[in-house]
N, C-alpha and C positions, 0 to 999 in steps of 0.2 A: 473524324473518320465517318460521320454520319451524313457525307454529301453524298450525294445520286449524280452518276451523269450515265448518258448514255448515246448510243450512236445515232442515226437519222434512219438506218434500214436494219430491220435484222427479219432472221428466217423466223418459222411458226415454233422452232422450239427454242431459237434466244427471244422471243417474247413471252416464253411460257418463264423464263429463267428470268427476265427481267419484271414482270409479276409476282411471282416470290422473292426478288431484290426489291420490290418497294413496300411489299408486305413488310417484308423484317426492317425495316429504315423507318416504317411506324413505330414499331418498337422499340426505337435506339433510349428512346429512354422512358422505357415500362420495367416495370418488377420493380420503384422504390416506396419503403414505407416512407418515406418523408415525402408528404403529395403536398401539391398547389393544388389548393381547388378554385375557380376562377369561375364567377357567379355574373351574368352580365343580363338587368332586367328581368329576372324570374319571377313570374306570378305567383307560382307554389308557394304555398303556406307554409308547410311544412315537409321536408325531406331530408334524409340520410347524406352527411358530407364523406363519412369515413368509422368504418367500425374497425375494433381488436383486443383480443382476448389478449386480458393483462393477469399477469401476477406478481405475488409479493415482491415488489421492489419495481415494479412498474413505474412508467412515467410519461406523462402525455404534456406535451406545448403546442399550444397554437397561440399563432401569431394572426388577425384580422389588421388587414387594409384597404382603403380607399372605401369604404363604407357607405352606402349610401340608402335613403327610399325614394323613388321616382312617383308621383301621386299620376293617377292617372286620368284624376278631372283637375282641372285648377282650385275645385273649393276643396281639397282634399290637402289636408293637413298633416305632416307624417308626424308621427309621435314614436321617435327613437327611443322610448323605454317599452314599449311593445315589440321589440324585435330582435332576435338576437341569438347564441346557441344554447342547447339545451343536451348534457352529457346527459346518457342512463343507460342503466342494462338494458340489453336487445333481445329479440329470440332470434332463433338460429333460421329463419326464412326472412330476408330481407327483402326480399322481391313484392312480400306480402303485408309493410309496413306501411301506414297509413300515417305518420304522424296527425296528431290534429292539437290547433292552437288551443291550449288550456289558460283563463284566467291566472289561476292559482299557479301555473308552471312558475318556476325559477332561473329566469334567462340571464346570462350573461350578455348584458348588452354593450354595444359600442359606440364611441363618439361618430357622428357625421364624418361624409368628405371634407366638407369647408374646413371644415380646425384640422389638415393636416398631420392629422394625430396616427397613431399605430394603436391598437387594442392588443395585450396578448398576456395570458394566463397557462399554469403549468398544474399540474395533479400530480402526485406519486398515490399508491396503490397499496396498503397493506396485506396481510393475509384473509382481513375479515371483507375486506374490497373486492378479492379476487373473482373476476367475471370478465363476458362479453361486454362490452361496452360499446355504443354510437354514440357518434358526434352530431347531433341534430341540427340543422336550423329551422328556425319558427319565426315567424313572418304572422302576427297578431293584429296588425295595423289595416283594418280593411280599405283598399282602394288605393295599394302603392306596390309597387315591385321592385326589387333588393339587385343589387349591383355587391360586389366585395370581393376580395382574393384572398383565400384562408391559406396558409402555410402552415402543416400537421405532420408533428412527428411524435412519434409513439413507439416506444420500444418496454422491453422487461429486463429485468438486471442481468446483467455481463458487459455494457449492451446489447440484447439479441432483440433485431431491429423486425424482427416473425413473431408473425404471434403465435397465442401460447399453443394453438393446436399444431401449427406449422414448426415447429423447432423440430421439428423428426424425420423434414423432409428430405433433406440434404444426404441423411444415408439412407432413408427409404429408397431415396432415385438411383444411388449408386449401387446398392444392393440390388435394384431391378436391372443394371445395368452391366452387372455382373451376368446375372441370370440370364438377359438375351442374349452376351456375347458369347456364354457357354451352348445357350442354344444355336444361335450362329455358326458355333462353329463346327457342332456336331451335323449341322445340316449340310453344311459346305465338305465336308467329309466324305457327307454318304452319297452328294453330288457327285462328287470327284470318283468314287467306287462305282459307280452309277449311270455314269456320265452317255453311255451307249443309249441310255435308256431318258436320258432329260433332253425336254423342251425347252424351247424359248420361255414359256410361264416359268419355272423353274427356277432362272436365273431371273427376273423378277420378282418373283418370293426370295429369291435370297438377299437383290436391291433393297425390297422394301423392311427385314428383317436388319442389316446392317443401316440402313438410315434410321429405324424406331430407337436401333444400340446406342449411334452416339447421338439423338434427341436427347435420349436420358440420363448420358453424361453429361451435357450443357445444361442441362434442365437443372442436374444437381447441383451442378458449377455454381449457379445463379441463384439456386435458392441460398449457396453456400454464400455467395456476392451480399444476398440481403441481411442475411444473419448478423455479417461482421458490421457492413458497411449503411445499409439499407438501401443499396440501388445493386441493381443485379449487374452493370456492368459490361463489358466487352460481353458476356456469356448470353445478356438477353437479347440481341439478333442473331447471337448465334443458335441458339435455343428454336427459335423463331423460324429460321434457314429451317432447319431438319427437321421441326414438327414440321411445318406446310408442306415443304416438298414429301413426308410419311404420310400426312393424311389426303393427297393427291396419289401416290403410289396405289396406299391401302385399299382406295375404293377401284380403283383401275384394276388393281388385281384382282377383286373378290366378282366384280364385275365381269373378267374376261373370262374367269373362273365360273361363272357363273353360264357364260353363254356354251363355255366348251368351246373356246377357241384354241387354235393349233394344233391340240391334242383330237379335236372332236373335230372341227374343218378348218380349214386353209382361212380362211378371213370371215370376216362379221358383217350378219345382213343388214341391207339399211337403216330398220327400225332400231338395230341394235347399236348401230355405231352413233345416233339420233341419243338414244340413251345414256353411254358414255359421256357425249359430248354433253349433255344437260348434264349430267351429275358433278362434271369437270369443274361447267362454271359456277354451280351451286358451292360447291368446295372451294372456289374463292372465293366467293362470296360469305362463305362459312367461315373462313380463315380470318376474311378482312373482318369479321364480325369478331371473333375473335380475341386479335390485336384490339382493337380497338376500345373491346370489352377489358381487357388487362390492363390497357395504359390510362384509360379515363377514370378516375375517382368515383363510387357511386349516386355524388352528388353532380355530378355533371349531368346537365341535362337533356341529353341521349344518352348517359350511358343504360338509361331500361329499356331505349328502343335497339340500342346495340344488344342489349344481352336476348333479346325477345327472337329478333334476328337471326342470333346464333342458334339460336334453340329450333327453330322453322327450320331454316337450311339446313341445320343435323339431317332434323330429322324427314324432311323430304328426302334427302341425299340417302339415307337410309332405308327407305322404302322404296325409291329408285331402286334401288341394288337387288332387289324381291322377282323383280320381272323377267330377268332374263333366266334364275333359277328356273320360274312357273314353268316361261318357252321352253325351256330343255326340257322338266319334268314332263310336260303335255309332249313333246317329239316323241320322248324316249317310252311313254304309254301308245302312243301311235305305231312306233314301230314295235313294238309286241303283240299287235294285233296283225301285222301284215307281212312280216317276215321269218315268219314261223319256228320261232326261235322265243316262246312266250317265255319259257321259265328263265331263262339269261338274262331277257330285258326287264323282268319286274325284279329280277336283284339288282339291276341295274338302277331300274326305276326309284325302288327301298333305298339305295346309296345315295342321290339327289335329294329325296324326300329327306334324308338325317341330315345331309349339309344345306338342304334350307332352314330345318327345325333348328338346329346350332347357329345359322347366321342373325334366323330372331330372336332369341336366346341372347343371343353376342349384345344385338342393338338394344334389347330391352333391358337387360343388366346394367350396361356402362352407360344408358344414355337415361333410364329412369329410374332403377332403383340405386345405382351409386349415389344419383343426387338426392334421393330420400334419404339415405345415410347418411348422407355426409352436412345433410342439413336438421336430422335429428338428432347427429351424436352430441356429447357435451363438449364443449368447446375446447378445452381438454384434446381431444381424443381424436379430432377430423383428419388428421391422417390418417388414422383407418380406413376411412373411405378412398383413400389415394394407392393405400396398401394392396386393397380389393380391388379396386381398376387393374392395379398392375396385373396383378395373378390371373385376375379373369381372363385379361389379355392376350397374355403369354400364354394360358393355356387355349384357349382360342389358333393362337398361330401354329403351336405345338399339332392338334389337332386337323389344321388344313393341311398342314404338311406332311404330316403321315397318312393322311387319307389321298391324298395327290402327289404323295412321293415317286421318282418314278421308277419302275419298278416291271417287268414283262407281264405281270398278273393281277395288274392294280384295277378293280371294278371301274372307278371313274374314269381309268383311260383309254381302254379296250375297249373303246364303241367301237363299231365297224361301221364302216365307209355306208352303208347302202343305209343310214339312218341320216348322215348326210345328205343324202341324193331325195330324199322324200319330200315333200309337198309339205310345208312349214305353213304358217300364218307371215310368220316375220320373216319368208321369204320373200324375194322381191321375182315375178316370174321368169324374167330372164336370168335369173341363177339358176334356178328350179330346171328349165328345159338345159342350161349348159351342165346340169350334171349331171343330169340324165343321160345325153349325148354323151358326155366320157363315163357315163358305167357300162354305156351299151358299147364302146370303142375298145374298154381295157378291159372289159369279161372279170377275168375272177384276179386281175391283177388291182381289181380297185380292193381290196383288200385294205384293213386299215394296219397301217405302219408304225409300231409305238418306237 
């Protein structure tokens, strides 16, 4: 069920839909603790194949095949008892692991390709054991580089195939999935009460709130897939599906939200729909980063330029979304200088200025200090960090929604029309003179319409 096909033509939004189809078809099989890592020519001396937090009753096997050192002058001699893995506790920033080839080190080594042979050794894990643990390989042989295919599986007793900080994820996610659908559906409520008074943004934010709901059902599904099984299963492209398409919605939304569109004017000016459109492909680009970062083992050899990746396009896509706030906060200062109405627009002004202060709030939380958490807690404990995503989150969404629910008296939505009609930066000037013309043609029926 993991084949792709597709037709010869499609419109701009079955290409949008066939991009998140091959996004998730990367992942058809991501999420398992039992990884192939597959080593082809690597110069690195030393690097991280696969770390996890074990406890009492732990068990780790790997399997080494096809083995090999390739020398890379001809007087270069390999010497396969210089090369080999090396188990040890880890610290909790991998990213910032330098293995280095140690003499003294204690390498499990392996026979050559030519003997045909298989290498493969198993550990269990007492109480006085219990840690983080990596799977290293060390590469000591100067002047040859390593070829092999490690098959590692690692679980803690029941079998639960999560390690030890992840075994809480499966109702962490379903507990937050609770949480959004009760918010869901208290939003979809006071829409429907409402309903005179809601925009097209509106039913968007409710899109993107019911696709975050069941992300977090698959999500849980999957982690729940790994626990038993260690491969997450039919759940991890479905998982996949409704994250990408949430984290496409989310920035669309906060984005449009941002410029004041439909509620504030009929469409988006050039520069703005320029911005959209970069943040869009950043966000695939984030997502393929992503995927990619999930399904490749940390000894794969992009997987640090995958994870580097991921972390750029966050966070450009993140500071992208700052800009059209600033345009509206600078309009909406503008027009309280010239439509004589100053104390209305600087509340109004004050209401933009608190949903930018909240939007980097939002970004700096989940995108820097969750992952200081979640990389200095004890290994033990890292779903905390996943716990605090959630909440921050949800209260996040909670909070744009009542500030832009809609409402006859809502600050953010009761701009009036003639702050539209004014001379922008990020206008383009034939907008500028055509709404000028229809303020001067409808007189006081440009009136803004909530």
């Amino acid at each position: 069920w993991c084949q792709f096909s597709s037709s010869t033509s499609m419109d701009g939004k079955g290409k949008l839909v066939g991009v998140v189809f091959v996004l998730v078809m990367l992942g058809c099989h991501v999420a398992a603790r039992r990884d192939v890592v597959k080593v082809d020519h690597d110069e690195r001396r030393g690097f991280l194949l696969v770390s996890f937090g074990f406890l009492r009753g732990g068990h780790m096997h790997v399997m080494v095949e096809d083995f090999k050192l390739h020398p890379l002058l001809e007087d270069v001699q390999p010497d396969y008892s210089r090369a080999g893995l090396s188990i040890q506790r880890r610290p909790r920033l991998p990213v910032l692991e330098e293995p280095q080839c140690d003499p003294l080190m204690e390498l499990r080594t392996f026979p050559d390709a030519v003997s045909q042979q298989s290498s493969d050794f198993e550990e269990s894990f007492s109480e006085e054991d219990e840690g983080n643990y990596g799977i290293y390989f060390i590469n000591c042989c100067e002047g040859t580089t390593a070829s092999f295919t490690a098959h590692i599986e690692n679980y803690n007793a029941g079998p639960d195939y999560l390690s030890a900080g992840e075994s809480m994820l499966p109702t962490v996610y379903m507990a937050a999935f609770v949480a959004y659908g009760v918010a869901l559906l208290v939003w979809v409520v006071y829409l429907v009460r409402h309903r005179e008074f809601a925009h097209t943004i509106h039913y968007l934010m409710s899109a993107v709130v019911l696709v975050k709901t069941a992300s977090l059902l698959f999500e849980s599904l999957r982690y729940a897939g790994i626990q038993e099984t260690g491969s997450g299963g039919i759940w991890s492209p479905s998982f996949y599906a409704f994250a990408i398409t949430k984290n496409l919605m989310l920035f669309t939304v906060l984005l449009l939200l941002g410029t004041g569109w439909f509620f504030l004017k009929p469409s988006l000016a050039h520069q703005e729909k320029k911005i959209v459109v970069v943040v869009l492909v950043l966000q695939l680009f984030a997502n393929i980063a992503m995927v990619e970062t999930d399904e490749r083992a940390p000894g794969s050899y992009t997987w640090l330029t995958w994870y580097d990746l991921l972390r750029l396009f966050d966070i450009i896509c993140c500071c992208a979304l700052l800009f059209p706030i600033v345009w509206t906060i600078r309009s909406i200062r503008e027009a309280a200088r010239t439509d004589g109405r100053a104390s209305r627009d600087l509340e109004r002004l004050e209401k933009f200025q608190h949903f930018y202060v909240i939007v980097i709030s939002y970004i700096y939380f989940t995108r820097i200090v969750i992952f200081l958490i979640n990389e200095t807690m004890p290994f033990t404990l890292t779903y905390v960090s996943h716990i605090l995503n959630e909440i921050v989150t949800l209260a996040f969404y909670v909070w744009v929604g009542h500030k832009f629910r809609p409402t006859s008296d809502n600050p953010y939505l009761s701009i009036p029309q003639q702050m539209t009609d004014m001379p922008m930066e990020i206008v383009d000037t034939a907008e500028d003179e055509n709404e000028n013309e229809n303020e001067n043609e409808n007189g006081d029926e440009g009136a803004f319409e909530v």
